[in-house]
C-alpha positions as CSV (number, residue, x, y, z in Angstrom):
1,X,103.8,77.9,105.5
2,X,103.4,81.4,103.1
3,X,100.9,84.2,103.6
4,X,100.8,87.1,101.3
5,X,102.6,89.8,102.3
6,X,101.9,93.6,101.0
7,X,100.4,91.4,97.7
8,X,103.3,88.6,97.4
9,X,103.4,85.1,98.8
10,X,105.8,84.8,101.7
11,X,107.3,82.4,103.2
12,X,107.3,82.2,107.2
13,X,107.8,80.1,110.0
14,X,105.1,78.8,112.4
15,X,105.0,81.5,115.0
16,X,105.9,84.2,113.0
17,X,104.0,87.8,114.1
18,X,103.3,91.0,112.8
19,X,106.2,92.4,115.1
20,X,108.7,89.4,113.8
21,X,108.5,90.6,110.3
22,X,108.5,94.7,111.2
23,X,111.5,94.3,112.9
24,X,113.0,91.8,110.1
25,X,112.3,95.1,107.2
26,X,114.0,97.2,110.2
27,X,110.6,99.1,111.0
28,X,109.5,100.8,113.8
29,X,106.6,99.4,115.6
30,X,105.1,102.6,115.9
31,X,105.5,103.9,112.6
32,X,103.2,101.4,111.1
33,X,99.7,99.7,110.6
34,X,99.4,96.0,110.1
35,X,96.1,94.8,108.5
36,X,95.8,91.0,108.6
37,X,92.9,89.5,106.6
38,X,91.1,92.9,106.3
39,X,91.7,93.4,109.8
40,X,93.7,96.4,111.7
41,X,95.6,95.1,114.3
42,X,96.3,97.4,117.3
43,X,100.1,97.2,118.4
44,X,99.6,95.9,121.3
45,X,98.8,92.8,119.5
46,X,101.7,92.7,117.2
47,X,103.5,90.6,119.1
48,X,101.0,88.2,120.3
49,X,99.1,87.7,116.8
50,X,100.4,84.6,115.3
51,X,100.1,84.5,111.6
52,X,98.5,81.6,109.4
53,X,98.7,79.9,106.7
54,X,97.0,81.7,103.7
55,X,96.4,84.8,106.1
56,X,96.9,88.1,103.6
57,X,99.1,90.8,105.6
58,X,99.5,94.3,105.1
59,X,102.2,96.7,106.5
60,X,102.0,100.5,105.5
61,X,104.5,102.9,106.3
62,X,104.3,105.9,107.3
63,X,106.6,108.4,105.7
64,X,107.1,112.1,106.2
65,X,108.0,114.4,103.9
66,X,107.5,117.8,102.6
């Protein structure tokens, strides 16, 4: 199945969460925000949110700087 991820169609397996495809870009949990569908979901649900087909994802970043 694909869902569009940060704007691009994606591929991804049935099952596939939030926390699957953080740690696949070698993210930490904590150091991001996942939106699915217009949606924030909380962290504690990043690994229990299965994604579906069509669903548009966002994961931002946070980077610090100065």
């Amino acid at each position: 199945m694909d869902i569009f991820l940060n704007g691009k169609a994606r591929p991804c397996a049935s099952g596939d969460t939030p926390l699957s495809v953080i740690h696949e870009h070698h993210l930490k949990p904590e150091e991001v925000v996942v939106e699915i569908n217009g949606k924030i979901i909380s962290r504690g649900q990043f690994g229990q949110t299965a994604f579906k087909p069509g669903d548009r994802v966002e994961i931002l970043h946070f980077v610090g700087g100065g």
